[in-house]
N, CA, C and O atoms as CSV, one atom per row, in Angstrom:
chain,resi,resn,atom,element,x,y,z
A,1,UNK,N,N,0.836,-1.189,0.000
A,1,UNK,CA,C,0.000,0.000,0.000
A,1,UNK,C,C,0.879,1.251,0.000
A,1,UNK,O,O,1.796,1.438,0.800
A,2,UNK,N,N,0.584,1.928,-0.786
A,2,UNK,CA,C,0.876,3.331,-0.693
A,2,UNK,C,C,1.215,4.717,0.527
A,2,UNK,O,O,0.283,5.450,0.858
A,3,UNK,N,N,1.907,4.819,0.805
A,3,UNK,CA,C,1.596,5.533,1.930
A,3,UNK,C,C,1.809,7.331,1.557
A,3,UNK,O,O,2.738,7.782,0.887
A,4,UNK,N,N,1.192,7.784,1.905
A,4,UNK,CA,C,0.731,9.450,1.522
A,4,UNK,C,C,1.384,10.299,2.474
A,4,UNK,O,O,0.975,10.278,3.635
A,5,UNK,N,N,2.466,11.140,2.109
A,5,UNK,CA,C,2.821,12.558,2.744
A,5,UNK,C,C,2.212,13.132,3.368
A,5,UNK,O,O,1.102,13.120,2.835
A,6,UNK,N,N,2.164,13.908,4.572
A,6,UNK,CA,C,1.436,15.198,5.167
A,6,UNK,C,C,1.958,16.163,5.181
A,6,UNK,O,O,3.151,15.859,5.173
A,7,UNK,N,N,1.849,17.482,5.201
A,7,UNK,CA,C,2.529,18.403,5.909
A,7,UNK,C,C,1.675,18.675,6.924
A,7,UNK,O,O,0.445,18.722,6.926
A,8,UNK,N,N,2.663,18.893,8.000
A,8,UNK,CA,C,2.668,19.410,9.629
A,8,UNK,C,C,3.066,20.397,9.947
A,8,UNK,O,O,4.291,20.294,9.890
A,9,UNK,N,N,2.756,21.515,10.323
A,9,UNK,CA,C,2.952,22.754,11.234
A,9,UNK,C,C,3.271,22.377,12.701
A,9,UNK,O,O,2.205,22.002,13.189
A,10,UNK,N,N,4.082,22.320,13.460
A,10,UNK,CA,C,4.486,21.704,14.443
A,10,UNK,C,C,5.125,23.388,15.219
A,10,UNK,O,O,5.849,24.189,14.628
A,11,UNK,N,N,4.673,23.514,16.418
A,11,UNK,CA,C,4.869,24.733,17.492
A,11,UNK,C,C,5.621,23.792,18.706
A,11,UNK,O,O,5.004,22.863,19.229
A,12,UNK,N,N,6.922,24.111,19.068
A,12,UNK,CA,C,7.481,23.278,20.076
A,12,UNK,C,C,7.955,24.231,20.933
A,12,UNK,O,O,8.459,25.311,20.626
A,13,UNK,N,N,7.697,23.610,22.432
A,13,UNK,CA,C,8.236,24.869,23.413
A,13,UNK,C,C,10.037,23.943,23.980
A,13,UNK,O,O,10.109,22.760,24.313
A,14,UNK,N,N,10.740,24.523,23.945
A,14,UNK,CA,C,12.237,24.238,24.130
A,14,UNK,C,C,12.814,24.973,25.022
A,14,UNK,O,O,12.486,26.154,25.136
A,15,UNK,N,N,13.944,24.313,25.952
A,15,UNK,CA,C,14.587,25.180,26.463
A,15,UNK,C,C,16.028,25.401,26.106
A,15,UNK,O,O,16.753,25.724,27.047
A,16,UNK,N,N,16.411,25.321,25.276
A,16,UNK,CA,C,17.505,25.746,24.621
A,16,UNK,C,C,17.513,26.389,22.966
A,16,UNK,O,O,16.335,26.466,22.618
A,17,UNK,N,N,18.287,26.791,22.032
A,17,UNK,CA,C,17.678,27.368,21.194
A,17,UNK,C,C,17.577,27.364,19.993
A,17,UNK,O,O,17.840,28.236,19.165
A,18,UNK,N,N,17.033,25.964,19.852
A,18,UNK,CA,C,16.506,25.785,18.777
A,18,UNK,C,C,15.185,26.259,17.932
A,18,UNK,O,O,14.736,27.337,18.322
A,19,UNK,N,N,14.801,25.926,17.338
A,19,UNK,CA,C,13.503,26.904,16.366
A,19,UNK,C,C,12.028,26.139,17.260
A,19,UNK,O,O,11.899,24.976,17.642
A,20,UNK,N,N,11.323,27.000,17.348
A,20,UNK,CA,C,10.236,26.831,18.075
A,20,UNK,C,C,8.793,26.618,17.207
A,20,UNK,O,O,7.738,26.287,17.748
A,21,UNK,N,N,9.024,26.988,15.107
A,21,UNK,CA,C,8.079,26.544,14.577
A,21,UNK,C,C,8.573,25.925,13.833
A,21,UNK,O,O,9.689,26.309,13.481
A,22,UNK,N,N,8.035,24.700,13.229
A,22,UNK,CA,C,9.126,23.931,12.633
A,22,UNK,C,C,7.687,23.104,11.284
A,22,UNK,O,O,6.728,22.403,11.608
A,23,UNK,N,N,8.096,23.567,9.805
A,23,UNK,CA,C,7.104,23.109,9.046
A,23,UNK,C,C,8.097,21.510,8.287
A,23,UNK,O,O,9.173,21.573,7.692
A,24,UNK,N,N,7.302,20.266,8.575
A,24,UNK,CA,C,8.001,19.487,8.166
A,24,UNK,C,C,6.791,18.034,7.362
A,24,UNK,O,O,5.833,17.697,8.058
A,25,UNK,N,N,6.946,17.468,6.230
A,25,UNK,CA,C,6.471,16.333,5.794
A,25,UNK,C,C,6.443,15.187,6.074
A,25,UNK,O,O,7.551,14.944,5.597
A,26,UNK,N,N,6.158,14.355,6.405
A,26,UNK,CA,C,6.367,13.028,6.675
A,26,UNK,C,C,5.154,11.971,6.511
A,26,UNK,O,O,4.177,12.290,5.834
A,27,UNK,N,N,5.226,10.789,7.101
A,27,UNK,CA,C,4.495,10.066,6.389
A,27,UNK,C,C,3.192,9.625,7.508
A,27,UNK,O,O,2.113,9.087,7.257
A,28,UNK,N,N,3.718,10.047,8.706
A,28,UNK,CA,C,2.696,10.502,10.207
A,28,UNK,C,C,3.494,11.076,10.604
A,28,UNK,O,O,4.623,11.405,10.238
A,29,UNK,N,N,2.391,11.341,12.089
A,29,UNK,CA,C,2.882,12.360,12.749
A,29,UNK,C,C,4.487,11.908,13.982
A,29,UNK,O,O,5.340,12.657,14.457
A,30,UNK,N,N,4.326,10.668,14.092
A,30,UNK,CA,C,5.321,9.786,14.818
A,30,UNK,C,C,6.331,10.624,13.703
A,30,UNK,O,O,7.010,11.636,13.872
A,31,UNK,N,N,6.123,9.728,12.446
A,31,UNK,CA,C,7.423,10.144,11.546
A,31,UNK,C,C,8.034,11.568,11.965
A,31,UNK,O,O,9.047,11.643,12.659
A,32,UNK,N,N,7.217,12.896,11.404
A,32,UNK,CA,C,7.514,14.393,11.675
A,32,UNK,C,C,8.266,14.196,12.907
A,32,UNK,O,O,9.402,14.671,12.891
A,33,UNK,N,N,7.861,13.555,14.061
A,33,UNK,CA,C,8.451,13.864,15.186
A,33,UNK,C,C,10.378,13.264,15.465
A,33,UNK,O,O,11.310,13.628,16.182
A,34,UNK,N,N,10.197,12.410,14.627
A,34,UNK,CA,C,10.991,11.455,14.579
A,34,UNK,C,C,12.560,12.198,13.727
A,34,UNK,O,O,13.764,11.973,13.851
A,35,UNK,N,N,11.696,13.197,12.821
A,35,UNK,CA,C,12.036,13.995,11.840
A,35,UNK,C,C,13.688,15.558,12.550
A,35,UNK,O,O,14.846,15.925,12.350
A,36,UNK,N,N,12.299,15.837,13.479
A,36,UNK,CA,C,12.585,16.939,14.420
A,36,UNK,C,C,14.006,16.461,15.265
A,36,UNK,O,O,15.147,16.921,15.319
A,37,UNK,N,N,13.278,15.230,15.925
A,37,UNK,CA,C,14.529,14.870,16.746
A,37,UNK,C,C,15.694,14.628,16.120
A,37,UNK,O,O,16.700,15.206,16.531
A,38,UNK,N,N,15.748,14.029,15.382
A,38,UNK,CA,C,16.718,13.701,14.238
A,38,UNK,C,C,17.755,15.147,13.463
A,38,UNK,O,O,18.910,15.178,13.037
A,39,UNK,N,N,17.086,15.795,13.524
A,39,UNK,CA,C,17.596,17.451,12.474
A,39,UNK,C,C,17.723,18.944,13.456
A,39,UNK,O,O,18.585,19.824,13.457
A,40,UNK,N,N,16.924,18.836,13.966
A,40,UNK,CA,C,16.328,20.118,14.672
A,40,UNK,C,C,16.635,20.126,15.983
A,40,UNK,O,O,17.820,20.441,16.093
A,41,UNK,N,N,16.237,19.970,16.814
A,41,UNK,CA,C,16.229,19.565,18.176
A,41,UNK,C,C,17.035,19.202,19.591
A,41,UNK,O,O,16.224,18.886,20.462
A,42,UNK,N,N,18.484,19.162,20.071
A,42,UNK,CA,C,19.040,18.574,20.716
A,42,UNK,C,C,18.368,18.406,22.379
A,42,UNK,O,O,18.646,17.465,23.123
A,43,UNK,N,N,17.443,19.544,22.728
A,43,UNK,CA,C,16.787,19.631,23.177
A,43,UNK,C,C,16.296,18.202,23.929
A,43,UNK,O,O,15.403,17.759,23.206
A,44,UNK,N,N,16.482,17.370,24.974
A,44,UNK,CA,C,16.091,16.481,25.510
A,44,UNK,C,C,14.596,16.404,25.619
A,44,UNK,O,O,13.794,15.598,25.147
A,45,UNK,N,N,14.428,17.568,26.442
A,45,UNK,CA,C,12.970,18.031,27.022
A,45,UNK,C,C,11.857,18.662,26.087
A,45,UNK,O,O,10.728,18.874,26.529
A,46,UNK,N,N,12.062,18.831,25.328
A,46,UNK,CA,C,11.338,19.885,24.326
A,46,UNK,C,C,9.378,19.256,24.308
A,46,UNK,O,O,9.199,18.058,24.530
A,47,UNK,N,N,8.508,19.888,24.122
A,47,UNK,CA,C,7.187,19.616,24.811
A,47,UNK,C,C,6.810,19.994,23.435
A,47,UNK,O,O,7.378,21.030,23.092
A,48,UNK,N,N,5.617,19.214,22.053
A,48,UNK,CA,C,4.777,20.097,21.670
A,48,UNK,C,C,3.448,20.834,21.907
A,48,UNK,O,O,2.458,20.273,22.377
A,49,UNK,N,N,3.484,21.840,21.630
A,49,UNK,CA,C,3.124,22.303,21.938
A,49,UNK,C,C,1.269,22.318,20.978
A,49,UNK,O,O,0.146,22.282,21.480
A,50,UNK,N,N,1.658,22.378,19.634
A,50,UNK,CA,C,0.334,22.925,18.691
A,50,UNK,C,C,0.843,21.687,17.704
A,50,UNK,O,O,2.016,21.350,17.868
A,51,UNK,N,N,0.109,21.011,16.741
A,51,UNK,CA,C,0.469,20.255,15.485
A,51,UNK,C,C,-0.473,20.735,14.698
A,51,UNK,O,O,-1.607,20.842,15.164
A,52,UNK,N,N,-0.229,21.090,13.463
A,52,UNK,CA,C,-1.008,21.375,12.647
A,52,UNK,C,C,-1.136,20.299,11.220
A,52,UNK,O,O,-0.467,20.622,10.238
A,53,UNK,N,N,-1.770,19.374,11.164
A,53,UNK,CA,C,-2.119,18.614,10.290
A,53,UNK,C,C,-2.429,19.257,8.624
A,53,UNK,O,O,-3.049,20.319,8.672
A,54,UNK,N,N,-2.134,18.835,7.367
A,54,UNK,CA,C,-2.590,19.102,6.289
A,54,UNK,C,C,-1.835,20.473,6.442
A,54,UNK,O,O,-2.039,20.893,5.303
A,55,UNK,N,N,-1.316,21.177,6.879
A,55,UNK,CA,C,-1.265,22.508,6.701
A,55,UNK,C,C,-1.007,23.019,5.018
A,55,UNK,O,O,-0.362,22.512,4.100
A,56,UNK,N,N,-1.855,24.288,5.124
A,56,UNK,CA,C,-1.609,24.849,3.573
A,56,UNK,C,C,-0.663,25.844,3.486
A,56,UNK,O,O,-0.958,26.855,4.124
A,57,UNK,N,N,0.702,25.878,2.711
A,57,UNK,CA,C,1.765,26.850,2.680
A,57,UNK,C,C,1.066,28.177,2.719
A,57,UNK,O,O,1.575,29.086,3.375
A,58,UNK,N,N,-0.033,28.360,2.087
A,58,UNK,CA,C,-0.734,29.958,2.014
A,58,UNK,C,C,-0.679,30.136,3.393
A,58,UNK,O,O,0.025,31.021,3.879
A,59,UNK,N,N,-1.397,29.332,4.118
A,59,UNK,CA,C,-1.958,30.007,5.758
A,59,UNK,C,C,-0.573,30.429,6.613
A,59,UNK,O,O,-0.516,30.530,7.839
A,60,UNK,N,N,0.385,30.621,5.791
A,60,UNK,CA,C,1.786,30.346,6.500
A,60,UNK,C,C,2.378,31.702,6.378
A,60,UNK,O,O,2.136,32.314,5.338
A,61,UNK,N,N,3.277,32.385,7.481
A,61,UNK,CA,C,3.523,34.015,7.048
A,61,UNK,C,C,4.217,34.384,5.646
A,61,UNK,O,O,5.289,33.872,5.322
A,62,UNK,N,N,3.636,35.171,4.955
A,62,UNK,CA,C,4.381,35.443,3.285
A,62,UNK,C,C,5.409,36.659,3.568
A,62,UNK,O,O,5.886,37.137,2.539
A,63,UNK,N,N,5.724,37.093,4.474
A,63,UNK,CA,C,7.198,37.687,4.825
A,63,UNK,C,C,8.288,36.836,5.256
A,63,UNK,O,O,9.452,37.089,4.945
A,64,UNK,N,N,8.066,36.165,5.729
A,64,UNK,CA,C,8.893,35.473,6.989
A,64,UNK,C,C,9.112,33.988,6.781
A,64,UNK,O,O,10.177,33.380,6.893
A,65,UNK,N,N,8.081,33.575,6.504
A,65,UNK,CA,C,7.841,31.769,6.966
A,65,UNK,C,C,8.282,30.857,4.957
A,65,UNK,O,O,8.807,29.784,4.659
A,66,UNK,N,N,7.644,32.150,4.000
A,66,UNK,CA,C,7.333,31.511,2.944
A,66,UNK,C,C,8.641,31.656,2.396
A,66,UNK,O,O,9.250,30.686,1.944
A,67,UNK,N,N,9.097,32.780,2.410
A,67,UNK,CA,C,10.310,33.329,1.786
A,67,UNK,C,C,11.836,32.261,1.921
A,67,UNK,O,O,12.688,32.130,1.042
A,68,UNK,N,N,11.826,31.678,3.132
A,68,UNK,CA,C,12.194,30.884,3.916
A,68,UNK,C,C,12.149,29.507,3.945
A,68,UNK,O,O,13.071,29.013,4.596
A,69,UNK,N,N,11.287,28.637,3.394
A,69,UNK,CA,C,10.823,27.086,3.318
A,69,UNK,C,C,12.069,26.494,2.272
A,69,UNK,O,O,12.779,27.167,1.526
A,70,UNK,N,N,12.079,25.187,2.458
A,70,UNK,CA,C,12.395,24.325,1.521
A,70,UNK,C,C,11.126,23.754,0.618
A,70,UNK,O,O,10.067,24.287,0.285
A,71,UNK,N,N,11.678,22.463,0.370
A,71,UNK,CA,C,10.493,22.033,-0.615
A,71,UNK,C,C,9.508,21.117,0.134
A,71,UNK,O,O,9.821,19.978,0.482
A,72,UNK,N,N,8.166,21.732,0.392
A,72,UNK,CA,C,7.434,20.841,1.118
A,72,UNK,C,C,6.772,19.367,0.836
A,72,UNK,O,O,6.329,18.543,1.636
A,73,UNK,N,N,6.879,19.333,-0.790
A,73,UNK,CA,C,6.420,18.356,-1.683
A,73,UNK,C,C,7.252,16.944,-1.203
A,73,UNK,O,O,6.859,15.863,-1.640
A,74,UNK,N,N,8.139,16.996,-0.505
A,74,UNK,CA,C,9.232,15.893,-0.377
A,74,UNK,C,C,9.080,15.445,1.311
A,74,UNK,O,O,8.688,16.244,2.161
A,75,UNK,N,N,9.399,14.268,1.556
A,75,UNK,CA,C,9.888,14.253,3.097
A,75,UNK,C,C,10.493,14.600,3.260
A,75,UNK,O,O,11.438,14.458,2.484
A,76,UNK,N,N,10.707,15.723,4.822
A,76,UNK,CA,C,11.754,16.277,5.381
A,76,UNK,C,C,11.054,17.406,6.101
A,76,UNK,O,O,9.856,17.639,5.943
A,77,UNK,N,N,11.742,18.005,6.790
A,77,UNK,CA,C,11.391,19.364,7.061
A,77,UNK,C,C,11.927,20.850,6.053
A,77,UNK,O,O,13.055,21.244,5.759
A,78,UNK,N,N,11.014,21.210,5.837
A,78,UNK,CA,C,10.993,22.102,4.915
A,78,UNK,C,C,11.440,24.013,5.717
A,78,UNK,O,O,12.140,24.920,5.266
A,79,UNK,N,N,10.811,23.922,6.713
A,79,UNK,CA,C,10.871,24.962,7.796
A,79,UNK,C,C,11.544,24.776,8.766
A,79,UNK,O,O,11.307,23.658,9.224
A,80,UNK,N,N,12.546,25.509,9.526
A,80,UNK,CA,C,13.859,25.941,8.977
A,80,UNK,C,C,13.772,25.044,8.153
A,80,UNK,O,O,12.989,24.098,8.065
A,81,UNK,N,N,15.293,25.633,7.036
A,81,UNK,CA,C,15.871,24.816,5.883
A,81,UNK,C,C,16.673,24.264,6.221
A,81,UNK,O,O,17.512,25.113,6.523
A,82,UNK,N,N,17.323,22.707,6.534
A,82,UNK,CA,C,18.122,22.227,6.661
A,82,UNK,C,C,18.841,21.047,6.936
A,82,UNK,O,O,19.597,20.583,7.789
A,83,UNK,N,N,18.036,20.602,5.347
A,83,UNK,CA,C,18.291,19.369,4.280
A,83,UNK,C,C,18.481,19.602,2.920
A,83,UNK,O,O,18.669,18.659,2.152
């Protein structure tokens, strides 16, 4: 069977300083998380906070957030860039 991409909007509260919104694809939400820890994160403790399922790049800031993305079409995290 096929398995289908999401994008996730993911809000994480951290205490050290890593990125606190983090837009990333995967194949669930385990995956995304799996994603974070893996790239993003060193953060032991880090709590999420908000997940945003399906998210649409429009609903996303067009100063800041859009200007900024990788390619969301792919697995990975797309928000920060850095893959």
């Amino acid at each position: 069977m096929l398995e289908l991409l999401t994008k996730y909007w993911i809000e994480l509260d951290t205490t050290d300083n890593s990125w606190k919104m983090i837009g990333v694809t995967a194949f669930t939400e385990e995956d995304a998380l799996n994603l974070i820890k893996k790239y993003i994160s060193n953060d032991k403790n880090w709590k999420i906070v908000n997940i945003k399922k399906d998210i649409s790049i429009s609903e996303l800031d067009h100063n800041h957030i859009i200007p900024n993305i990788g390619i969301p079409e792919v697995r990975g995290i797309w928000y920060p860039k850095v893959q």
